[in-house]
BANULUM-835247 format. One record per residue (C-alpha): residue number from 1; residue in one letter; x, y, z. Coordinates in Angstrom, 3 decimals. Example, Ala and Ser with C-alpha at 12.3 -4.5 7.8 and 13.67 -1.06 7.14 Angstrom:
2
+-----+------+----------+----------+----------+
|  nr | rest |        x |        y |        z |
+-----+------+----------+----------+----------+
|   1 |    A |   12.300 |   -4.500 |    7.800 |
|   2 |    S |   13.670 |   -1.060 |    7.140 |
+-----+------+----------+----------+----------+
END
This chain:
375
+-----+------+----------+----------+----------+
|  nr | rest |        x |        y |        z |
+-----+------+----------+----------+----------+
|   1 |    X |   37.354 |   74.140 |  -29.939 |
|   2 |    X |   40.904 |   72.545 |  -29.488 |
|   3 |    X |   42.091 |   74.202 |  -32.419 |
|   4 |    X |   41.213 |   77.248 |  -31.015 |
|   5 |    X |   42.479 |   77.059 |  -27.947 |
|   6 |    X |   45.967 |   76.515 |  -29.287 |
|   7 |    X |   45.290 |   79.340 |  -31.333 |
|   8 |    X |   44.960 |   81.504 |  -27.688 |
|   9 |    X |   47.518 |   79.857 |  -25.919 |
|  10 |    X |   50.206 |   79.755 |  -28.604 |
|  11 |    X |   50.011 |   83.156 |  -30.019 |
|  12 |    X |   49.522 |   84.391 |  -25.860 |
|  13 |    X |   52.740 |   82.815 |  -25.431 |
|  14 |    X |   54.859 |   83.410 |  -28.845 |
|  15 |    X |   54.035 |   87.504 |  -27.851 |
|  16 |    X |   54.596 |   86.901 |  -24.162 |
|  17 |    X |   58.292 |   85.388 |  -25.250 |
|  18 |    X |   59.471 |   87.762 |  -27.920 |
|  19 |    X |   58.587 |   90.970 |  -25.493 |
|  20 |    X |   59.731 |   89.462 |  -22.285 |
|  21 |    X |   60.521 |   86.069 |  -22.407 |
|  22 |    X |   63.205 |   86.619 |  -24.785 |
|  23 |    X |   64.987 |   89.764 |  -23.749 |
|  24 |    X |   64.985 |   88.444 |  -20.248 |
|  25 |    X |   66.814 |   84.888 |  -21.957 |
|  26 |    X |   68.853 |   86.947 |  -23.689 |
|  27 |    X |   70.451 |   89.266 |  -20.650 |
|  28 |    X |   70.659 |   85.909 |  -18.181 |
|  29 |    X |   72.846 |   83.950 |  -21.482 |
|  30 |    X |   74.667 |   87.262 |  -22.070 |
|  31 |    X |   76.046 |   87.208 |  -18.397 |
|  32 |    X |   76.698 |   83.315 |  -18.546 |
|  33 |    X |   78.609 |   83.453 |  -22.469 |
|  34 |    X |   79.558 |   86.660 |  -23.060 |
|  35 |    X |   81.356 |   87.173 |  -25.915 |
|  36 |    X |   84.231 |   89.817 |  -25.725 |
|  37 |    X |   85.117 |   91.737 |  -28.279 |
|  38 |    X |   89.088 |   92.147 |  -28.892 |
|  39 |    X |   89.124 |   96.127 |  -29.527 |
|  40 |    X |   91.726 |   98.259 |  -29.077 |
|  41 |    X |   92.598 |  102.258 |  -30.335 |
|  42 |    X |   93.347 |  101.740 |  -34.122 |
|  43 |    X |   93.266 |  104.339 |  -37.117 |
|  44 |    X |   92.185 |  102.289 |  -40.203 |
|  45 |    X |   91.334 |  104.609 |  -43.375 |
|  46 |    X |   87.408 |  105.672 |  -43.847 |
|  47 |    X |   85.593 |  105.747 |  -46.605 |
|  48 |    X |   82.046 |  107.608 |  -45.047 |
|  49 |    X |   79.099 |  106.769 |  -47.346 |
|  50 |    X |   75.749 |  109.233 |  -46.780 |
|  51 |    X |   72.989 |  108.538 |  -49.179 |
|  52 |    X |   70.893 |  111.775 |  -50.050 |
|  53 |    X |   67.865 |  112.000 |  -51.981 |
|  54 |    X |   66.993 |  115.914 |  -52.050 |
|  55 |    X |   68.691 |  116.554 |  -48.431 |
|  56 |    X |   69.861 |  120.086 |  -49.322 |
|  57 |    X |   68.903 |  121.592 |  -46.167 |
|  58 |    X |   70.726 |  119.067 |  -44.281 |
|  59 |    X |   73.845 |  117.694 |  -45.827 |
|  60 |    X |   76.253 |  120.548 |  -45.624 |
|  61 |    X |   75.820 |  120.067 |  -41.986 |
|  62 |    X |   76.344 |  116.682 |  -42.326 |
|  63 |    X |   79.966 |  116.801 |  -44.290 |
|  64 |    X |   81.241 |  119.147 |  -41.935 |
|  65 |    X |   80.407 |  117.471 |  -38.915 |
|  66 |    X |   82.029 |  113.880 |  -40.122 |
|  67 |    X |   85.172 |  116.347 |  -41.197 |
|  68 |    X |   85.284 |  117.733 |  -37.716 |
|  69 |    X |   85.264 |  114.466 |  -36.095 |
|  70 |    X |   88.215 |  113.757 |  -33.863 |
|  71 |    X |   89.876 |  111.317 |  -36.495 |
|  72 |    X |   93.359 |  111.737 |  -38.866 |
|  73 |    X |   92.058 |  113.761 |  -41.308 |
|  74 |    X |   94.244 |  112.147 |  -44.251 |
|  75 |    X |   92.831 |  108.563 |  -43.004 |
|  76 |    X |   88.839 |  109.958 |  -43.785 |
|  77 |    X |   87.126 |  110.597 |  -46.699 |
|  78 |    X |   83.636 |  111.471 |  -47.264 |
|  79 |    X |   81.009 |  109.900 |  -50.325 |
|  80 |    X |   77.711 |  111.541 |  -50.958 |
|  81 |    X |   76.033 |  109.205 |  -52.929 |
|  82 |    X |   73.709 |  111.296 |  -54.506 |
|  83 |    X |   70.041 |  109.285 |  -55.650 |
|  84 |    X |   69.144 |  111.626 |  -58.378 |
|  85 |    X |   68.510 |  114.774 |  -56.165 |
|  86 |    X |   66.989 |  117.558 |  -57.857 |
|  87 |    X |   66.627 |  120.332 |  -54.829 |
|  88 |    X |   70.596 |  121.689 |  -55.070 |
|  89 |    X |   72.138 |  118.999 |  -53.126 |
|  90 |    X |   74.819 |  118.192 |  -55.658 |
|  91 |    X |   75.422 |  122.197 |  -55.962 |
|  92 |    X |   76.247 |  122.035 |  -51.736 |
|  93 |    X |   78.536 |  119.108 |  -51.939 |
|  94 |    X |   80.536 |  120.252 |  -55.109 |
|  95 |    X |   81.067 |  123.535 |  -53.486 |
|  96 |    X |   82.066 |  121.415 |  -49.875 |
|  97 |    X |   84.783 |  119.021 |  -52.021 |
|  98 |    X |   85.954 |  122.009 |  -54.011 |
|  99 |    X |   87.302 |  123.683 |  -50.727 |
| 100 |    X |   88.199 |  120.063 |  -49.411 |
| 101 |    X |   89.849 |  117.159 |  -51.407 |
| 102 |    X |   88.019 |  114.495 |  -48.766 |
| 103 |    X |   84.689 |  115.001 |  -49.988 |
| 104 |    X |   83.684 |  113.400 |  -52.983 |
| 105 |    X |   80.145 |  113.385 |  -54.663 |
| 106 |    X |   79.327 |  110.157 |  -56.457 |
| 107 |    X |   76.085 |  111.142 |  -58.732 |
| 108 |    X |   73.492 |  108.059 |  -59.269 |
| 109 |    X |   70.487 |  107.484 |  -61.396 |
| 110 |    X |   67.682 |  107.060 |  -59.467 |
| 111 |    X |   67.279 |  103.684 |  -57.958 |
| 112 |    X |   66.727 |  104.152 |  -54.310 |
| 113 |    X |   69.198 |  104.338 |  -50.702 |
| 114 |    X |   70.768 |  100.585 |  -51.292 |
| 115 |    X |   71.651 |  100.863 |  -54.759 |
| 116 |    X |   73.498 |  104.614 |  -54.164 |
| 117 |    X |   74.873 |  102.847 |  -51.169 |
| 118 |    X |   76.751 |   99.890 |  -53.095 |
| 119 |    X |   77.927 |  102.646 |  -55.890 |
| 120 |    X |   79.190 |  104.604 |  -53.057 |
| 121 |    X |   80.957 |  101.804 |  -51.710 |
| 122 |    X |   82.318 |  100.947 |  -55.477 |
| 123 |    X |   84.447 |  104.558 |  -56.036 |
| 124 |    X |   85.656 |  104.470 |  -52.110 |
| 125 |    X |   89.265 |  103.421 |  -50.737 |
| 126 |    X |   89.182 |  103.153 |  -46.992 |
| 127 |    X |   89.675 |  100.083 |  -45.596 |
| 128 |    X |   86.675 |  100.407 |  -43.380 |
| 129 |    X |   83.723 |  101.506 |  -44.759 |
| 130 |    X |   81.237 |  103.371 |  -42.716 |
| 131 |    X |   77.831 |  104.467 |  -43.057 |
| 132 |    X |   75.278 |  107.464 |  -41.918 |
| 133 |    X |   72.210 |  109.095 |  -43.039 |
| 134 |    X |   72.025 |  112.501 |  -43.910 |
| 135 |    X |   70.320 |  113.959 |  -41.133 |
| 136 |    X |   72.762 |  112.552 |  -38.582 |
| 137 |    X |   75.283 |  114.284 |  -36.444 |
| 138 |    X |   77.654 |  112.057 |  -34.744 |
| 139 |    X |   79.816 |  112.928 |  -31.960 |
| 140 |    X |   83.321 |  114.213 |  -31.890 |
| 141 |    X |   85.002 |  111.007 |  -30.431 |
| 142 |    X |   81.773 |  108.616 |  -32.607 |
| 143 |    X |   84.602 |  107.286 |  -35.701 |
| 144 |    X |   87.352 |  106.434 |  -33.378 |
| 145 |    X |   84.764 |  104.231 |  -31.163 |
| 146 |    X |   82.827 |  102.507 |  -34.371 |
| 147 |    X |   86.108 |  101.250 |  -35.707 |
| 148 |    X |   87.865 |   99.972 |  -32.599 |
| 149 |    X |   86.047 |   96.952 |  -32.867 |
| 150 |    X |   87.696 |   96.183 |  -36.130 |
| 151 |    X |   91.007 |   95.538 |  -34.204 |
| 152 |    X |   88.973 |   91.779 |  -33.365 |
| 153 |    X |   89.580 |   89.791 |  -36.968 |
| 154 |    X |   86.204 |   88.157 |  -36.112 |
| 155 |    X |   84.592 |   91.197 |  -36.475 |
| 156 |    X |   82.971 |   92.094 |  -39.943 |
| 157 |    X |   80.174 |   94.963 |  -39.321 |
| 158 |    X |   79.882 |   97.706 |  -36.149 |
| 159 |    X |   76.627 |   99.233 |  -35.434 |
| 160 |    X |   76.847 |  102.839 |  -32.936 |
| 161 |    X |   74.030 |  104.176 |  -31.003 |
| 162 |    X |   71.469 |  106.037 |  -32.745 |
| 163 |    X |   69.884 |  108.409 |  -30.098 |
| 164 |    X |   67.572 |  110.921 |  -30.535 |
| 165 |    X |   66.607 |  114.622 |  -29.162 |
| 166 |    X |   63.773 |  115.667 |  -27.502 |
| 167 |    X |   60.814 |  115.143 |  -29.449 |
| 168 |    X |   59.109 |  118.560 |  -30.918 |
| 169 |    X |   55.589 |  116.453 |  -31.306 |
| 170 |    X |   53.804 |  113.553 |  -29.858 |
| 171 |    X |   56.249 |  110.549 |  -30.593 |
| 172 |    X |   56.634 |  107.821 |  -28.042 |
| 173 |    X |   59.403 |  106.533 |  -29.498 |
| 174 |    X |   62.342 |  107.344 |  -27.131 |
| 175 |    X |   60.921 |  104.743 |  -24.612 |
| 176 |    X |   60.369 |  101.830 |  -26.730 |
| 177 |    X |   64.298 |  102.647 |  -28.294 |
| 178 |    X |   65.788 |  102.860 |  -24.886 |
| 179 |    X |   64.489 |   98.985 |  -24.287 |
| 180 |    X |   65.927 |   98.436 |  -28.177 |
| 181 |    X |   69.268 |   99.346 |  -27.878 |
| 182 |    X |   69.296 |   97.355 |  -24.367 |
| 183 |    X |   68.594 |   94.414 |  -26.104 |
| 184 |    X |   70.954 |   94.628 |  -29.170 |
| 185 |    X |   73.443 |   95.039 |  -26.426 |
| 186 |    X |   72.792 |   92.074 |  -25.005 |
| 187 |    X |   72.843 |   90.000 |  -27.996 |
| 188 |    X |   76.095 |   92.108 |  -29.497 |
| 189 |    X |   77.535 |   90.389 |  -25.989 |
| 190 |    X |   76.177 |   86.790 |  -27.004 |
| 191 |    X |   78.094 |   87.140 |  -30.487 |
| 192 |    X |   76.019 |   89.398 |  -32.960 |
| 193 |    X |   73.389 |   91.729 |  -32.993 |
| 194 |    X |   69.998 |   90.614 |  -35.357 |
| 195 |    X |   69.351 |   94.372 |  -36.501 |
| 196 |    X |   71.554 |   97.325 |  -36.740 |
| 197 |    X |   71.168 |  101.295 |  -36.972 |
| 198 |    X |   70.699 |  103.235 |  -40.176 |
| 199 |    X |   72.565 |  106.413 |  -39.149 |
| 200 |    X |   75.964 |  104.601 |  -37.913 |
| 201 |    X |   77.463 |  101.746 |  -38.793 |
| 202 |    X |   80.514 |  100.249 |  -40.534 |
| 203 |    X |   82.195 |   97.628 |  -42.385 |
| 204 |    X |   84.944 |   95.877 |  -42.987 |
| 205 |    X |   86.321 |   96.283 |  -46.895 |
| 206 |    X |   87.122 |   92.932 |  -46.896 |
| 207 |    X |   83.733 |   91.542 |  -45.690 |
| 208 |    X |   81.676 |   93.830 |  -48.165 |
| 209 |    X |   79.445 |   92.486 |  -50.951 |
| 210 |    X |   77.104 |   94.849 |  -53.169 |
| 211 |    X |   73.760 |   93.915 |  -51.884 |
| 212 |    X |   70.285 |   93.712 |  -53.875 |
| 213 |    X |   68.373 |   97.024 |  -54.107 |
| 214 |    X |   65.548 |   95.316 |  -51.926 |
| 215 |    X |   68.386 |   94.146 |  -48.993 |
| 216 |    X |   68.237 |   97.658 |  -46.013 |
| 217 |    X |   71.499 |   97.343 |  -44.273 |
| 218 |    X |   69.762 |   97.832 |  -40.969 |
| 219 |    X |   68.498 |   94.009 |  -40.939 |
| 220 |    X |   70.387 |   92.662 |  -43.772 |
| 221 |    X |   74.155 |   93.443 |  -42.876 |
| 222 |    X |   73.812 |   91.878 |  -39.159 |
| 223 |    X |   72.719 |   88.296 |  -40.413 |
| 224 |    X |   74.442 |   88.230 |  -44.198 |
| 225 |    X |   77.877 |   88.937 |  -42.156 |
| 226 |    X |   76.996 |   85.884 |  -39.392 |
| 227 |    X |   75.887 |   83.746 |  -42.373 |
| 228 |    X |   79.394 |   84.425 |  -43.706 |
| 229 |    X |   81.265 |   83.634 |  -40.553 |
| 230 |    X |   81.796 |   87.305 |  -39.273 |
| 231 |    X |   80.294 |   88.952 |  -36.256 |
| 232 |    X |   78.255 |   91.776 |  -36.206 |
| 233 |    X |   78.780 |   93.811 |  -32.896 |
| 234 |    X |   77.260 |   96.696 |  -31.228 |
| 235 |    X |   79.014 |   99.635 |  -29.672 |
| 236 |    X |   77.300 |  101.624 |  -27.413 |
| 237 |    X |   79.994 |  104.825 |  -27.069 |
| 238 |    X |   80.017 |  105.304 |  -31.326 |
| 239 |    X |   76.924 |  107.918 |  -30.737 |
| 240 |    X |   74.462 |  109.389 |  -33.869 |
| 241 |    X |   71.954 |  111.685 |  -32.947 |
| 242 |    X |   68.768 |  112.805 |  -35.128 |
| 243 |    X |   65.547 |  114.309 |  -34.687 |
| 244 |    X |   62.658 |  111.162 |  -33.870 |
| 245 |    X |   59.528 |  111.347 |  -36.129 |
| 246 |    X |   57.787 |  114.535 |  -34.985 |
| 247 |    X |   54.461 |  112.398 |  -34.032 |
| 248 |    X |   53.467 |  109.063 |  -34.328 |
| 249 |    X |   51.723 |  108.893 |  -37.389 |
| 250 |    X |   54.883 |  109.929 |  -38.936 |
| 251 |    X |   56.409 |  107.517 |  -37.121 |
| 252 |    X |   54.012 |  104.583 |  -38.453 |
| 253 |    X |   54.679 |  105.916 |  -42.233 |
| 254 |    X |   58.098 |  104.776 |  -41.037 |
| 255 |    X |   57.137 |  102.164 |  -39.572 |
| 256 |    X |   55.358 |  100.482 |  -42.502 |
| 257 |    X |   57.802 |  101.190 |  -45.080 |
| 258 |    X |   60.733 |   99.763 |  -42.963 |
| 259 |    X |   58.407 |   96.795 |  -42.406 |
| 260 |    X |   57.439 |   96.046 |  -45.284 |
| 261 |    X |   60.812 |   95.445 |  -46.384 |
| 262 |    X |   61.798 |   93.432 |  -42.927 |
| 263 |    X |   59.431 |   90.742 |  -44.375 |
| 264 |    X |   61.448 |   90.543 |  -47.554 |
| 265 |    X |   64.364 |   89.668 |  -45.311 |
| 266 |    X |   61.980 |   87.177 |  -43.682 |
| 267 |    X |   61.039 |   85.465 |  -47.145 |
| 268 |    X |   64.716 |   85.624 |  -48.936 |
| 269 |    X |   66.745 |   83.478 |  -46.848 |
| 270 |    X |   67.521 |   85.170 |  -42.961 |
| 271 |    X |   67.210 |   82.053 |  -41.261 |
| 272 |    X |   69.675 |   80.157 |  -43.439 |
| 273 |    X |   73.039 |   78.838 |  -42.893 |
| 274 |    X |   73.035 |   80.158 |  -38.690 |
| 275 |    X |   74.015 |   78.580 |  -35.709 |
| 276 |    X |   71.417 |   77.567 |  -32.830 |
| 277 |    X |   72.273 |   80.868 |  -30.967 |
| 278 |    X |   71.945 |   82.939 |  -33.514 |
| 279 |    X |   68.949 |   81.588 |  -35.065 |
| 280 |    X |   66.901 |   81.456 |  -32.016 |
| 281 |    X |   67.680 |   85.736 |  -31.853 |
| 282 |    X |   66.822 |   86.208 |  -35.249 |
| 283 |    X |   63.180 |   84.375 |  -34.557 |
| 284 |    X |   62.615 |   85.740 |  -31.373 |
| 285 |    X |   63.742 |   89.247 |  -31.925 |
| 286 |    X |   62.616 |   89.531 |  -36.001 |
| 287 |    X |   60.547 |   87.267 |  -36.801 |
| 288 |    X |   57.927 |   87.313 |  -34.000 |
| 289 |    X |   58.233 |   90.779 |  -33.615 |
| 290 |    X |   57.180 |   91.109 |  -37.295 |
| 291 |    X |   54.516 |   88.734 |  -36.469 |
| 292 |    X |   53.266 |   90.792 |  -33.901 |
| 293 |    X |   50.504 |   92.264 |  -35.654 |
| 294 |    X |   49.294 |   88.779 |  -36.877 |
| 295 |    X |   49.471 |   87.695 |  -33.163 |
| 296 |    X |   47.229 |   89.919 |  -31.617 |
| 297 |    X |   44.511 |   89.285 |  -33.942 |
| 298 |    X |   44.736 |   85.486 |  -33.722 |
| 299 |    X |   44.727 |   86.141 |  -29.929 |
| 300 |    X |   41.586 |   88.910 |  -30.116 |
| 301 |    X |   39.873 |   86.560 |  -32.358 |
| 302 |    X |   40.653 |   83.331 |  -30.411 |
| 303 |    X |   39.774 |   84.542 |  -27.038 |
| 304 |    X |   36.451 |   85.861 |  -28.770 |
| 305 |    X |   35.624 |   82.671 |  -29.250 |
| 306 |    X |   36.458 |   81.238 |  -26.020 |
| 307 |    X |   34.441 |   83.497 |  -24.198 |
| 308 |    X |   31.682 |   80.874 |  -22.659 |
| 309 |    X |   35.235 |   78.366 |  -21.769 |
| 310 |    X |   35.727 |   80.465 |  -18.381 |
| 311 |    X |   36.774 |   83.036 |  -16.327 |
| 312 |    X |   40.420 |   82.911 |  -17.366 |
| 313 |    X |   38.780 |   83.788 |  -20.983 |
| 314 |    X |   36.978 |   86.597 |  -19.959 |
| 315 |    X |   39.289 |   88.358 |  -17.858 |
| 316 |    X |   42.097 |   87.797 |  -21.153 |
| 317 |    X |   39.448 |   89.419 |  -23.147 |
| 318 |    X |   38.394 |   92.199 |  -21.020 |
| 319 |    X |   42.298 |   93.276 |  -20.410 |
| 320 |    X |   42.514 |   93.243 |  -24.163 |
| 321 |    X |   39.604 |   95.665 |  -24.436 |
| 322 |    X |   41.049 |   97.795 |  -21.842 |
| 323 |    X |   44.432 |   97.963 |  -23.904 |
| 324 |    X |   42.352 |   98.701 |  -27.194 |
| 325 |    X |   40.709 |  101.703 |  -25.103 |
| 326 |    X |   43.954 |  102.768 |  -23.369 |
| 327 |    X |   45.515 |  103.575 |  -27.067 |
| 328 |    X |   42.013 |  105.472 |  -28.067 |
| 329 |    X |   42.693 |  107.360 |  -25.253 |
| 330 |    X |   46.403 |  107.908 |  -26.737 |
| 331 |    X |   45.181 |  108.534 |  -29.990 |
| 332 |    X |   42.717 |  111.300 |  -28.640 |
| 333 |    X |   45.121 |  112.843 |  -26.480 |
| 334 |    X |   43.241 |  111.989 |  -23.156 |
| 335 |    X |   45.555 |  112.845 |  -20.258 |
| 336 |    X |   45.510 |  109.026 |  -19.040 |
| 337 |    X |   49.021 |  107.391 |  -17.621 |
| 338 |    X |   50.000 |  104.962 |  -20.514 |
| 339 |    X |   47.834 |  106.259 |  -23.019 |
| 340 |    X |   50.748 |  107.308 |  -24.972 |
| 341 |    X |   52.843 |  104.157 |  -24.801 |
| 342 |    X |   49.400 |  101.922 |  -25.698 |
| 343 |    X |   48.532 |  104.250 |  -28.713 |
| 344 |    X |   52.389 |  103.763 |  -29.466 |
| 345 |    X |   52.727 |  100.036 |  -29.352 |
| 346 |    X |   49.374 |  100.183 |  -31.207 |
| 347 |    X |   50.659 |  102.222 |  -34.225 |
| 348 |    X |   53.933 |   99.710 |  -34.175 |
| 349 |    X |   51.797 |   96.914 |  -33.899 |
| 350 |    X |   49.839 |   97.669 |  -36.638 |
| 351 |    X |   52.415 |   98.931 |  -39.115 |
| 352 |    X |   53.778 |   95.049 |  -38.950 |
| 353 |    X |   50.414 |   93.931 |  -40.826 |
| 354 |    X |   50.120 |   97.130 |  -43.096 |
| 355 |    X |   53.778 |   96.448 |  -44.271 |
| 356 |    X |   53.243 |   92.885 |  -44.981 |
| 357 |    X |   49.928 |   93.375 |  -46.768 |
| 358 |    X |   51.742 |   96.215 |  -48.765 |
| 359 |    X |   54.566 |   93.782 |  -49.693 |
| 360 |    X |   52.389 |   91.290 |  -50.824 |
| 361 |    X |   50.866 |   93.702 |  -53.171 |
| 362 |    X |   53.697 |   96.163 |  -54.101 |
| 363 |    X |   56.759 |   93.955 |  -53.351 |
| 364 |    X |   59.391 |   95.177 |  -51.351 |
| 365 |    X |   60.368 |   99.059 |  -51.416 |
| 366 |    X |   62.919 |  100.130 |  -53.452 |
| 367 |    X |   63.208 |  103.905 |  -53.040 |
| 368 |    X |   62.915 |  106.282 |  -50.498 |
| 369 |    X |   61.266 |  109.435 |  -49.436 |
| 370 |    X |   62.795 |  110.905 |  -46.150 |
| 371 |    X |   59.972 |  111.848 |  -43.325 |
| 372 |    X |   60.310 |  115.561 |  -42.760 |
| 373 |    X |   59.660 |  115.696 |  -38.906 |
| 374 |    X |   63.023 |  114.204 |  -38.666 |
| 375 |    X |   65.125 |  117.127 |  -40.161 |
+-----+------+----------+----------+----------+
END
């Protein structure tokens, strides 16, 4: 009965820490050892890299708002990396670099976002190289803040905000982002951020590497440019915004495919060569979090069998219960305060185990199909 006991108490604990132990440590050392970040008004050259796979509705819209951004227009260019599209995307972005000599399309065999990305990054010249996803729109002012940070030679990789409108469907998501990008903020002020944001970010030329097919920039640039020496910063005024899933089970499709590759990260080396600092963020922020799943059932299962122990057993189980009920109520749609955010955190929750069972069994994924509540 030991054994179990320190099954309850340490998985109680590890999710306890990583959803509010940890952000709390994280905002007190912030404010103790802040890190600055020496940034100042500078006008490097741009190489802007969208992936598209089959965006055609989209990505005319997208070129034309990263040509309208308030930014030198002969220190910009524009890449569409194109993964094998087949719905008239190429047609769009030949006619948008016929009329203007900044947009280039680079055509790729199929082989999924990362591997379009790095051939992108291979027939670009900027000195900075940013990143965005095709249904993006960044604000008019967005370049000039993403690459002030580059003015600090420490810094390698600069993630913006990725905000979102108002959902059209059921999606929770805008709540549990708000507390995200709080948190990357905090570490980004403690020295580097442990996760980034798909649809804006840059880096450095001189700190890029082609990455493996497997390796999403969103968790792998962060730690591959600390393990390198580099920091990898967050700036809050560099805005994207998108469309959120339209509902949540769009948003666990998501989810689990975003997941499932996390855990590669996880299992290929992302708590190697990192300070104490750093390494602590990465397991408190990534590695419990994708844990999360595995948590909660240790903890269900645990307190199940502690149930005759005591009171203080009972009362854990019974508030589990009630949480399990509160997201039924979610899923259902039954007009209940929380409902929404316990079906949400559910769904999340979840979508941690189904993307590590799913890269135990498929490996880790390689292409990707866009989710079509977000357009």
């Amino acid at each position: 009965m030991l054994a179990v006991k320190i099954a309850f108490w340490a998985s109680l604990g590890l999710l306890a820490w990583t959803h509010v132990g940890y952000p709390l440590a994280a905002a007190l050392a912030a404010r103790i050892r802040r890190r600055r970040v020496a940034s100042s008004a500078i006008e490097p050259s741009v190489s802007v890299i969208v992936a598209a796979h089959n965006e055609a509705d989209v990505i005319e819209r997208r070129v034309r708002n990263l040509l309208e951004l308030d930014y030198p227009a002969d220190r910009i260019e524009v890449l569409v990396a194109s993964d094998a599209s087949t719905d008239g995307t190429d047609e769009i972005v030949e006619r948008l670099a016929a009329a203007d000599p900044r947009v280039r399309l680079v055509r790729c065999p199929r082989g999924g976002k990362v591997a379009a990305q790095n051939r992108g990054v291979a027939e670009s010249s900027g000195e900075i190289v940013g990143f965005s996803d095709a249904n993006a729109v960044w604000q008019h002012d967005a370049l000039r803040k993403l690459v002030r940070s580059f003015a600090d030679p420490a810094v390698g990789y600069v993630t913006g905000k990725a905000s979102y409108e108002a959902a059209d469907g059921t999606n929770r998501e805008g709540a549990y982002w708000r507390f995200e990008l709080w948190l990357r903020a905090q570490e980004s002020r403690l020295g580097s951020v442990t996760g980034g944001n798909g649809p804006i970010y840059a880096v450095r030329r001189s700190d890029w590497e082609d990455v493996e097919p497997w390796c999403g920039h969103d968790l792998g640039l962060p730690y591959l440019m600390v393990q390198r020496g580099r920091r990898a910063v967050y700036d809050p005024d560099a805005v994207s915004v998108e469309k959120p899933s339209k509902d949540i089970e769009d948003e666990y499709r998501r989810k689990v495919r975003m997941l499932r590759g996390a855990w590669v990260h996880v299992f290929r080396g992302m708590l190697r060569r990192v300070g104490p600092v750093y390494f602590v963020e990465l397991v408190s922020h990534r590695l419990l979090r994708y844990g999360s799943g595995i948590l909660h059932v240790l903890l269900l299962l645990s307190n199940a069998a502690l149930l005759a122990e005591g009171w203080l057993y009972r009362v854990a189980f019974v508030l589990q219960l009630v949480w399990l009920l509160l997201a039924a109520a979610g899923r259902f749609r039954v007009p209940i305060p929380g409902a929404g955010l316990a079906y949400y955190y559910f769904v999340v929750t979840w979508a941690t185990l189904a993307g590590l069972v799913r890269y135990v069994r498929f490996g880790p994924p390689l292409l990707w199909e866009r989710i079509e509540g977000t357009r």
